[in-house]
C-alpha positions as CSV (number, residue, x, y, z in Angstrom):
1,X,165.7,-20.7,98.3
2,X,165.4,-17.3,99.7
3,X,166.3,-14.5,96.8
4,X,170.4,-14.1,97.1
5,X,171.5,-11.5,94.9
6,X,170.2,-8.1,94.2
7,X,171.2,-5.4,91.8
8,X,170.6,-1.7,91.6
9,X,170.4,0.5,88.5
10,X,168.3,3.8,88.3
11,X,164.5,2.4,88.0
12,X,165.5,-1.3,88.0
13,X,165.6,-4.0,90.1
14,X,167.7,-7.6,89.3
15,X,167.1,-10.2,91.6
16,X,169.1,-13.3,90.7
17,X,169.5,-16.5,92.8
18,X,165.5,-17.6,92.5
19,X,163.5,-20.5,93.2
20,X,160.7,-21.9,93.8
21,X,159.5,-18.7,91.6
22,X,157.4,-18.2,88.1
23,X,155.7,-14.4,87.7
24,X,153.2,-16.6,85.6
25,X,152.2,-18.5,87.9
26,X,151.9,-16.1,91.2
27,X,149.4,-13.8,89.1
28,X,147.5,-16.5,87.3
29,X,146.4,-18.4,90.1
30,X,143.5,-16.2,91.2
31,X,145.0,-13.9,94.4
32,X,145.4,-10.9,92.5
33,X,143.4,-8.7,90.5
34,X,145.3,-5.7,89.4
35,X,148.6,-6.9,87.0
36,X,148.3,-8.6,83.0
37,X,150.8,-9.4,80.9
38,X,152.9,-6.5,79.3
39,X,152.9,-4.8,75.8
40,X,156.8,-4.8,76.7
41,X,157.1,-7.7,78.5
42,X,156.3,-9.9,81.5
43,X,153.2,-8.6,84.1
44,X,152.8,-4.9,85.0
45,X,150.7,-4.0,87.7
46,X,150.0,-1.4,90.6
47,X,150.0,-2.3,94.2
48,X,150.2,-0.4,97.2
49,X,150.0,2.8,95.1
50,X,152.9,2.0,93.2
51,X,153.6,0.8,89.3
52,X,156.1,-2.0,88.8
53,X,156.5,-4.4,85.6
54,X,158.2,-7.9,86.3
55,X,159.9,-9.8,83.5
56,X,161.8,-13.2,84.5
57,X,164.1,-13.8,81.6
58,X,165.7,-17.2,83.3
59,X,163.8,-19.4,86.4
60,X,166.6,-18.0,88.8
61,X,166.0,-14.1,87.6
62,X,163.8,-11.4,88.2
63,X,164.1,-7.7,86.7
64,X,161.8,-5.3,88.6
65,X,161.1,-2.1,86.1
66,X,160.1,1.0,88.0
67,X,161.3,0.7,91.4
68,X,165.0,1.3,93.2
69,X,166.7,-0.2,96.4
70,X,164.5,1.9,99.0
71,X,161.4,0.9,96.9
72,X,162.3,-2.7,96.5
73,X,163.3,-3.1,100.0
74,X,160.0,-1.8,101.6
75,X,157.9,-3.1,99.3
76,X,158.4,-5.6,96.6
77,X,160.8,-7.6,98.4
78,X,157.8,-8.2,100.8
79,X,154.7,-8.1,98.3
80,X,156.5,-11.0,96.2
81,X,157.5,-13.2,98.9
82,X,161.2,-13.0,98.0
83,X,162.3,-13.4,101.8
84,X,160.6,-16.6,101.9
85,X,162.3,-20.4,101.5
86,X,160.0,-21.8,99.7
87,X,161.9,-24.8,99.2
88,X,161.4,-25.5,103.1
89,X,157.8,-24.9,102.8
90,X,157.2,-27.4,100.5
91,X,159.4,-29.8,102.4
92,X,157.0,-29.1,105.5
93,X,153.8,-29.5,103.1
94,X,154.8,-32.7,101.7
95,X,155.6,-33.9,105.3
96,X,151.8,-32.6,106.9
97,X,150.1,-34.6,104.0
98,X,152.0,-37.9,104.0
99,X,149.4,-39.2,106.4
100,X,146.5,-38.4,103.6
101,X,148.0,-38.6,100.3
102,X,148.4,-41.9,99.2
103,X,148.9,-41.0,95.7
104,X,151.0,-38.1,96.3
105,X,148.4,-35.6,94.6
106,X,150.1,-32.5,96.6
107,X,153.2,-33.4,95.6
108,X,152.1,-33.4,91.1
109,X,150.6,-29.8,92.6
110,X,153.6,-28.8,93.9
111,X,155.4,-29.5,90.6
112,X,153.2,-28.3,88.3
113,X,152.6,-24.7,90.4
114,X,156.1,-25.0,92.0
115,X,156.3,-21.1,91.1
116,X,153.6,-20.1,93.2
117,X,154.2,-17.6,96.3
118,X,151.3,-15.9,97.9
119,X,151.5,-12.4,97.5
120,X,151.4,-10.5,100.7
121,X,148.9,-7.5,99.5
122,X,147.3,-4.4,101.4
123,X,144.4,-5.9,103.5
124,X,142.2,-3.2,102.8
125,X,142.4,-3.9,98.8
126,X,142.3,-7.3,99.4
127,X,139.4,-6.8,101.6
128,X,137.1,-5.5,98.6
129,X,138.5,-7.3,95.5
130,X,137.2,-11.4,97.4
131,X,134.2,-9.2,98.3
132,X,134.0,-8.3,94.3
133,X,134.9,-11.7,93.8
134,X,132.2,-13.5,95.0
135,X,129.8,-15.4,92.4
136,X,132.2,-13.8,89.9
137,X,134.9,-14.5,87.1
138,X,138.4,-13.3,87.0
139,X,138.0,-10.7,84.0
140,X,135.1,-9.1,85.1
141,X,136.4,-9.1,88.8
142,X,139.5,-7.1,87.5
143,X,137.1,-4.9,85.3
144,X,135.3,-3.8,88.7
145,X,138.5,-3.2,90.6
146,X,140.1,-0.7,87.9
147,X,136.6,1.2,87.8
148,X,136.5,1.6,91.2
149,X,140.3,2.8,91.3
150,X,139.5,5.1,87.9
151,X,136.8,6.2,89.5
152,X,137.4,7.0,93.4
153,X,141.3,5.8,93.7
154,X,144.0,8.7,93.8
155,X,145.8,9.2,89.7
156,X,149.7,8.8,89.8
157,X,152.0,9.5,87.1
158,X,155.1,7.2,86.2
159,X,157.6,8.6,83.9
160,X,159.6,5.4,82.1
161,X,163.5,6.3,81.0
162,X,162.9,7.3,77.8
163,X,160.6,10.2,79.2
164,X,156.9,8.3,77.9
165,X,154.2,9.1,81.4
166,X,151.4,6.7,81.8
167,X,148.5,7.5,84.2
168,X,147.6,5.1,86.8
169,X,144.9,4.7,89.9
170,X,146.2,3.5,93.4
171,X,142.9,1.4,94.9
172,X,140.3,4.1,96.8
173,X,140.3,4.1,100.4
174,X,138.0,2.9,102.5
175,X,136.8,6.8,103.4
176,X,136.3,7.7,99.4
177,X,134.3,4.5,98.7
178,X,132.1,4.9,102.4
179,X,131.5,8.8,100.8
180,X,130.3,7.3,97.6
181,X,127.8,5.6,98.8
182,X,125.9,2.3,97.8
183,X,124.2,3.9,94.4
184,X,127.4,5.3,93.2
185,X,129.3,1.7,93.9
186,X,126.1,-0.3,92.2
187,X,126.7,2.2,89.1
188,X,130.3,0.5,88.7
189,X,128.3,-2.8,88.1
190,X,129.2,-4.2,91.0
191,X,125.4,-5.9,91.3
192,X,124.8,-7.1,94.8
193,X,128.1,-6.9,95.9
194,X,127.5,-3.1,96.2
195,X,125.8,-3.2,99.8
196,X,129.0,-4.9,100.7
197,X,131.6,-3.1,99.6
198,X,129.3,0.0,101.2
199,X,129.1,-1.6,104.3
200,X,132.9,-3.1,104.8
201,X,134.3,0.6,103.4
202,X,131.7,2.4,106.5
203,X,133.1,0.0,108.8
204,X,136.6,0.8,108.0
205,X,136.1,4.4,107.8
206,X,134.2,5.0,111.0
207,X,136.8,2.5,112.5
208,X,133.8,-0.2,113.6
209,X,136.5,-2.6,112.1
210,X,140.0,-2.0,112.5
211,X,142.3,-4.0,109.7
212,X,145.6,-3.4,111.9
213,X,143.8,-4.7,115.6
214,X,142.6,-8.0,113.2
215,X,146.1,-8.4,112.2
216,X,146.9,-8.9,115.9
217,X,144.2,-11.4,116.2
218,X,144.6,-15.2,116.2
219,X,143.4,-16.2,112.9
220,X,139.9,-17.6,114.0
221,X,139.3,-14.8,116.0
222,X,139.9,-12.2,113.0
223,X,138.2,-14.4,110.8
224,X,135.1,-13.5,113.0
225,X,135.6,-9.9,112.9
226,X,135.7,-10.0,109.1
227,X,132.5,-11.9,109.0
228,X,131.2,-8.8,110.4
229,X,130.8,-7.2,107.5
230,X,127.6,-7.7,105.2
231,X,128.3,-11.1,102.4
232,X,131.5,-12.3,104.3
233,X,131.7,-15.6,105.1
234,X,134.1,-17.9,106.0
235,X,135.3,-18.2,102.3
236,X,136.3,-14.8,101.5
237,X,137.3,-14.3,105.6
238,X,139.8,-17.0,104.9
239,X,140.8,-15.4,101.0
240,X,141.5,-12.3,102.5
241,X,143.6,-13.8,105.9
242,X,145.8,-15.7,103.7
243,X,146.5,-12.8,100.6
244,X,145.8,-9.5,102.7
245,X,147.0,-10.9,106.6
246,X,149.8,-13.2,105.2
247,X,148.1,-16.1,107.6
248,X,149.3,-18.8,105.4
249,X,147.4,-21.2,107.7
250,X,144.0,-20.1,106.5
251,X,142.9,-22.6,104.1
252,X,140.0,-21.0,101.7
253,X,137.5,-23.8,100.2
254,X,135.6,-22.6,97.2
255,X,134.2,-24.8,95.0
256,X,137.1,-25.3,92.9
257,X,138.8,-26.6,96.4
258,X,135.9,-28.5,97.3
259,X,136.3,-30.5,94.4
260,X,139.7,-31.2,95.2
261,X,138.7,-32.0,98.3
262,X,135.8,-34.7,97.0
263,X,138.1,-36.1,93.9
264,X,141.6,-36.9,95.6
265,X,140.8,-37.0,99.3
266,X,137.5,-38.6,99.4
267,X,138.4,-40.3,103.3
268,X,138.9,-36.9,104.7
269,X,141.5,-34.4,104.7
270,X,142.3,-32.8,108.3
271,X,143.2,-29.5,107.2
272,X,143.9,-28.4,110.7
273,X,146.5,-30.7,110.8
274,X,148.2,-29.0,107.7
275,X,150.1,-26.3,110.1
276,X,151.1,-23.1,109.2
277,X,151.3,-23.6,105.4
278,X,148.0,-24.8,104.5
279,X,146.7,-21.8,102.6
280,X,150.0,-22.5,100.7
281,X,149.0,-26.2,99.7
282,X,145.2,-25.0,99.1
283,X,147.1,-22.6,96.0
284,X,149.0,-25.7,94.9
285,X,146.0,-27.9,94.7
286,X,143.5,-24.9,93.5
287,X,146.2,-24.4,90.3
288,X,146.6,-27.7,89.8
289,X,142.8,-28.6,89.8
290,X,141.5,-25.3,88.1
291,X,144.4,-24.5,85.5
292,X,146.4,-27.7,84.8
293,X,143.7,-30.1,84.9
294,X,141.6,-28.1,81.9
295,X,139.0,-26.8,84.3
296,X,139.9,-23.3,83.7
């Protein structure tokens, strides 16, 4: 169900009406690298500049701290997936994999990660953190991230009710990481993954790749673009479609999916045929495998 209710109050968002939606879930599945769980409460976070913290006291409710109606509107609404039935995606899923799931494996996923929506983040921060991903583990990725946004990202101020200010970094632009240079980025311990965070931030900056002409792009073709860049491949192409592009077709196989893959679909499964949901059904499967199944 899509979110029906919304109110206002100075610095506070209630959206009531949920489903289909677990704050736990969205940021523990492995799209996002910038929100933890909350001294206070819930998962606080910055995106697109901004600091929000999320709470969900019931399944059908969601409080957003640190944002009004304008704010929520333009971005959260939109980051969180909240204008999406994700009851009718599932429906569609479970239909698209009849054909190649005997045993109903999607449909345990769905259950047990029912809360999942994919975030629909900036492309250029999405961009760098599956670049900073690669051959990596979630702590450490999110370590990398907020050095590079202490270090070269723009400090913001946000002032809670009570009058407490807490500093935070918005993610650098393409231009301040490209002036950095490779050196400055390996300082950060980013290891190899410097070269390629240089070299996607130059190509950005000098506008050899243009994020907004790939988002025009049919998914293959802007796929190929972003394999353009220095250490991406398909895999991190297809991360960054389906979190940064909101192409919810592109289906990302790590090896966490590729064991999925080999364990409950050892005939073949025809991802193509999987339509315009399939990156969806690769984060059901992915938490399923990775976080239910005790592989974390």
């Amino acid at each position: 169900m899509v979110a029906i209710t919304e109110n206002f109050e100075p610095g506070k968002v209630i959206v009531a009406g949920l489903s289909d939606f677990d704050i736990a879930q969205i940021f523990d599945c492995g799209q996002c690298f910038r929100f933890d769980p909350d001294p206070a409460g819930g998962i606080s976070g910055v995106a697109f500049g901004r600091w929000v913290r999320l709470e969900q006291p019931r399944p059908d409710t969601l409080i957003i701290y640190g944002a009004g109606r304008e704010e929520y509107e333009r971005v959260w609404k939109r980051y969180l997936s909240l204008d999406e039935d994700y009851g009718a995606i599932k429906a569609d899923i479970a239909e698209r994999f009849a054909p190649f799931d005997k045993a109903g494996i999607i449909n345990a996923a769905m259950e047990r990660g029912g809360g999942i929506r994919i975030l629909r983040q900036d492309p250029w921060e999405t961009l760098c953190s599956f670049i900073v991903s690669q051959n990596n583990n979630i702590p450490r990725i999110k370590k990398i991230i907020a050095a590079l946004s202490e270090e070269y990202g723009e400090k913001f101020e946000y002032k809670s009710g009570d009058g407490e200010s807490k500093t935070f970094y918005s993610f650098p632009t393409a231009e301040a990481l490209a002036s950095a240079g490779e050196e400055a980025l390996y300082a950060l311990r980013t290891g190899f993954r410097a070269k390629y965070i240089y070299d996607a931030a130059r190509k950005v900056a000098e506008g050899e790749l243009d994020l907004g002409s790939i988002a025009k792009l049919p998914t293959s073709e802007a796929a190929a673009e972003l394999m353009k860049i220095k250490g991406v491949g398909l895999k991190v192409a297809s991360c960054v479609l389906l979190f940064g592009f909101g192409r919810t077709e592109a289906f990302p196989v790590d090896v966490w999916v590729r064991r999925v893959l080999d364990k409950y679909y050892p005939d073949g499964l025809d991802t193509t045929a999987l339509g315009r949901y399939a990156g969806i059904a690769q984060q059901y499967l992915f938490y399923y495998e990775r976080y239910i199944n005790g592989n974390r």
